[in-house]
C-alpha positions as CSV (number, residue, x, y, z in Angstrom):
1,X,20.6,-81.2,21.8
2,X,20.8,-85.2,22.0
3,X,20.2,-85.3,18.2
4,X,23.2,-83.7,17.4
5,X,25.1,-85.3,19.2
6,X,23.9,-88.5,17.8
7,X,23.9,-87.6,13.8
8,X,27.4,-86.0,14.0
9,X,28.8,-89.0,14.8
10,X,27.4,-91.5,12.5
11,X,27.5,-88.9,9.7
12,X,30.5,-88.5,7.7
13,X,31.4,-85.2,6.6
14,X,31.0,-84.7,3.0
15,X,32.9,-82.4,0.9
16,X,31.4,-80.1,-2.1
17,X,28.6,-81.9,-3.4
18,X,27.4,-81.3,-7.2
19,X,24.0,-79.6,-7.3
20,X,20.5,-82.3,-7.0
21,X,19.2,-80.9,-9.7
22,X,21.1,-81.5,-12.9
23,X,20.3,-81.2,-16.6
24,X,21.7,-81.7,-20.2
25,X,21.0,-81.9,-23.6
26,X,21.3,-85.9,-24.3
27,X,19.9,-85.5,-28.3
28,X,17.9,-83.7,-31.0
29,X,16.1,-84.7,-32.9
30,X,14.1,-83.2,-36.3
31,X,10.6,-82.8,-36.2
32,X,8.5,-81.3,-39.8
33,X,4.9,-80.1,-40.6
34,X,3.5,-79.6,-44.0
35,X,5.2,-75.7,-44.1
36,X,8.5,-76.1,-42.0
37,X,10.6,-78.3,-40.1
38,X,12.6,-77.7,-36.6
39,X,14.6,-79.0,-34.2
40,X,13.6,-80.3,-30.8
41,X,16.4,-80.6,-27.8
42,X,15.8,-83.7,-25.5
43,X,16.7,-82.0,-22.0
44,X,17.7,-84.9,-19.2
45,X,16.7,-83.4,-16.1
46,X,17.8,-85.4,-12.3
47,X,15.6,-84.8,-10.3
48,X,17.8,-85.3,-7.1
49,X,18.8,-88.6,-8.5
50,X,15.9,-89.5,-10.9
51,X,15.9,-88.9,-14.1
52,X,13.0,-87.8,-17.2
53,X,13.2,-86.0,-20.1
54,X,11.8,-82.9,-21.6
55,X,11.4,-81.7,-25.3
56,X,11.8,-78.6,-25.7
57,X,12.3,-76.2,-28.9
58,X,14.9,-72.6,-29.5
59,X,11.2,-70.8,-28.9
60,X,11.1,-72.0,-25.2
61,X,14.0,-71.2,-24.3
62,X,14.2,-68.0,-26.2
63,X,11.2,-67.4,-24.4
64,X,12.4,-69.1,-20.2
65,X,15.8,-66.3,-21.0
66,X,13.3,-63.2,-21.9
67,X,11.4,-64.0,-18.1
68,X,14.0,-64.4,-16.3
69,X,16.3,-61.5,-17.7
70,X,15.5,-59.0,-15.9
71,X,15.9,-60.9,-12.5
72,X,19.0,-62.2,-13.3
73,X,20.7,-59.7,-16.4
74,X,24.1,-61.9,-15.8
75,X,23.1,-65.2,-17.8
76,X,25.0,-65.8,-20.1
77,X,23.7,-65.3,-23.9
78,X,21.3,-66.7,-26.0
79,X,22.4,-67.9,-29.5
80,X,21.1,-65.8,-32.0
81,X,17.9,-67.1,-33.5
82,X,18.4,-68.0,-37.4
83,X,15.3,-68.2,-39.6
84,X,14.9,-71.3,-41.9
85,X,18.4,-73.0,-40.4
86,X,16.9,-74.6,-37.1
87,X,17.7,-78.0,-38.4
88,X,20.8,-77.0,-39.6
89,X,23.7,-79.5,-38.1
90,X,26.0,-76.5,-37.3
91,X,23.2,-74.3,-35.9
92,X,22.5,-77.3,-33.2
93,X,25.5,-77.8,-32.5
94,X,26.3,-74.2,-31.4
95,X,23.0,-74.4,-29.9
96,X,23.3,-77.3,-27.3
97,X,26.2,-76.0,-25.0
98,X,25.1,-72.8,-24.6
99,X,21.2,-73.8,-23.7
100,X,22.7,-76.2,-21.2
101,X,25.4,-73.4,-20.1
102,X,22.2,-70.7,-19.6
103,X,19.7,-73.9,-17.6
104,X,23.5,-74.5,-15.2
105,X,23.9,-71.0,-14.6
106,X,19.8,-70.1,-13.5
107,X,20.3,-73.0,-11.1
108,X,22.8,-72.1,-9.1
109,X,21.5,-68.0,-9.1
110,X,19.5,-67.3,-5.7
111,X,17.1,-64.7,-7.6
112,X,15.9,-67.4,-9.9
113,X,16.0,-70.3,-7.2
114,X,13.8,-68.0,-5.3
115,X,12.0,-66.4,-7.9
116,X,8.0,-66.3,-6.8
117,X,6.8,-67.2,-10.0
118,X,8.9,-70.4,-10.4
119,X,9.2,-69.8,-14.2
120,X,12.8,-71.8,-14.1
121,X,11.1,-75.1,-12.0
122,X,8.1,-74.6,-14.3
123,X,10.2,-74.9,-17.5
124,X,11.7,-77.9,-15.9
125,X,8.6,-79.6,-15.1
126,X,9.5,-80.0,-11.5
127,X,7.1,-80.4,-8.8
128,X,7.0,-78.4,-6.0
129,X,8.5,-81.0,-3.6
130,X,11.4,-80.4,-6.1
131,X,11.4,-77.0,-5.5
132,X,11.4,-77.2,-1.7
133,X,14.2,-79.5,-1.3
134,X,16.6,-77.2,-3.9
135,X,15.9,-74.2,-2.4
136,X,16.2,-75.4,1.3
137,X,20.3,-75.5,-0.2
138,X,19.9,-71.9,-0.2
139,X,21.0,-69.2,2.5
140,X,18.2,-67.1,1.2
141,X,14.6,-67.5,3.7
142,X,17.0,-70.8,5.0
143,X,14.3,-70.3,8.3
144,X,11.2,-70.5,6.0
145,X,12.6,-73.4,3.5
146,X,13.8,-75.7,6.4
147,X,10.3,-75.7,7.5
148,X,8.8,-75.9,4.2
149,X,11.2,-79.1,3.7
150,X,10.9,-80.7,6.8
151,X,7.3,-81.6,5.4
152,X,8.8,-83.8,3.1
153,X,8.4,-86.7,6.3
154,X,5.2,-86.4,5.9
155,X,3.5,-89.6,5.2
156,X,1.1,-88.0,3.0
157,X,3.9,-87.1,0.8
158,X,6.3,-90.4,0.8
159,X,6.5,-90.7,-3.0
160,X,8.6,-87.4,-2.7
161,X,10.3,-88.1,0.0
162,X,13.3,-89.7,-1.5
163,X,14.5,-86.0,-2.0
164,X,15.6,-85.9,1.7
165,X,18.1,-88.7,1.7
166,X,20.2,-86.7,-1.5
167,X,23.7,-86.2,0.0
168,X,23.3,-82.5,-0.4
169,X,20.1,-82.0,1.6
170,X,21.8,-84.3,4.3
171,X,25.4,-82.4,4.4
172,X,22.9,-79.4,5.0
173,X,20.9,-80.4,7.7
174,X,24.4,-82.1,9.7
175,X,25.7,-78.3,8.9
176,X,22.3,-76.2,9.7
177,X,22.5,-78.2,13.3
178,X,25.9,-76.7,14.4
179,X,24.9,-73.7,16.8
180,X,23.2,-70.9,15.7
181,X,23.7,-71.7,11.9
182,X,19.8,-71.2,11.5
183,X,20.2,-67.7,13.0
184,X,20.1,-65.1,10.3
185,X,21.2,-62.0,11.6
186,X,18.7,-59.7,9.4
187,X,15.8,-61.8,10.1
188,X,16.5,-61.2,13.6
189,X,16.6,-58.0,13.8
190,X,13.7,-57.3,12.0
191,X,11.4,-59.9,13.8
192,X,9.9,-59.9,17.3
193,X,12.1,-61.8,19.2
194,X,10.2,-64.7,20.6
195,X,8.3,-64.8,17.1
196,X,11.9,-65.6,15.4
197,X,13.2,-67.7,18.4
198,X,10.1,-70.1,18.0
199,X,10.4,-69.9,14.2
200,X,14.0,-71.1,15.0
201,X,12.8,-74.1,17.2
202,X,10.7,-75.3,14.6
203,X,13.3,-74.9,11.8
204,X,15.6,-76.7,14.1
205,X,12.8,-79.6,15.1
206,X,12.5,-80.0,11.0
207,X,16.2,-80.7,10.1
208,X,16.6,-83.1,12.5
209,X,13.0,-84.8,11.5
210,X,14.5,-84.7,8.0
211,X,17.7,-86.8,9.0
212,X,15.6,-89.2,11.3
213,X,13.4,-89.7,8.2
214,X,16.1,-90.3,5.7
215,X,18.8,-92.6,8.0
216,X,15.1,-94.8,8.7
217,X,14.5,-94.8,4.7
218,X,17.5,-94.5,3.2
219,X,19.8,-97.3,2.3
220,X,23.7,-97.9,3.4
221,X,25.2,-95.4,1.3
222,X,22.6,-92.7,3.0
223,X,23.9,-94.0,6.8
224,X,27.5,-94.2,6.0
């Protein structure tokens, strides 16, 4: 493949990357009614490389870790919920980490990444062009999410685009182009065989659509 060829060699190879999507608790702040008062956590999420934030109260995430527990039991904890001391200095402070230890941890878990309902993007806010580009990072339905993000180039779509020239989504095509990397055993062998082949091809013709796109619209850093 000519493409190969070409992208190899004006592509650095990149070593472990951190994840594109990245989050932490920057501040709280204390919000009151009439009857109570609570505490609201302002969540930074990167959004492979831009940035918003999110408020979100104990109740949300009480309620993001009782969706997702079953799918992935292995999270870590969630801090025990203490009536009439949300506000309380020590309570946020034991709070924070662990909220930002429970959102790292359902990141980087393929169940969750791949879940149908999206409940962990939809707690993040993210918008499906989001969610394409993190889970084409994935091994899981890499066939499938390689398509799904190569249409990323589409015009139609160039205010999400940016997505595509994220070092890890780049380190993944250079490595999803090395022979028979999109090849998934399983999917095989379960699959007709010119079915998967041409699923294959088309995978293939994405990832190197998605580093055409990205070395034309991305700046120095992106070529080098």
């Amino acid at each position: 493949n000519r493409y190969r060829i070409v992208f190899i060699s004006i592509m650095a190879p990149a070593g472990d990357l951190p994840l594109p999507l990245q989050i932490q608790i920057t501040a709280t702040e204390e919000r009151s009614s009439m009857l109570k008062s609570w505490s609201v956590y302002l969540l930074e999420v990167n959004d492979f490389g831009r940035k918003f934030i999110l408020e979100k109260r104990f109740d949300d995430f009480n309620q993001l870790h009782a969706d997702l527990k079953e799918i992935e039991p292995g999270m870590p904890p969630l801090p025990e919920k203490k009536f009439m001391a949300s506000t309380d200095a020590s309570v946020v402070a034991e709070r924070k980490p662990a909220f930002e230890k429970i959102l790292r941890y359902l990141l980087r878990s393929d169940a969750v990444v791949h879940e149908k309902g999206q409940t962990l993007f939809k707690f993040l806010e993210l918008p499906t062009a989001a969610v394409v580009a993190f889970r084409y990072l994935f091994k899981t339905q890499r066939i499938s999410a390689a398509r799904q993000c190569g249409k990323l180039t589409d015009p139609k779509l160039e205010k999400e685009a940016y997505r595509l020239g994220h070092p890890a989504v780049l380190k993944t095509c250079l490595r999803l182009l090395e022979e028979g990397a999109l090849k998934d055993p399983d999917q095989e062998a379960k699959a007709d065989a010119a079915a998967f082949a041409a699923a294959v091809g088309e995978a293939e013709t994405a990832v190197v659509e998605m580093l055409r796109f990205a070395l034309a619209s991305g700046n120095e850093a992106t070529r080098q």
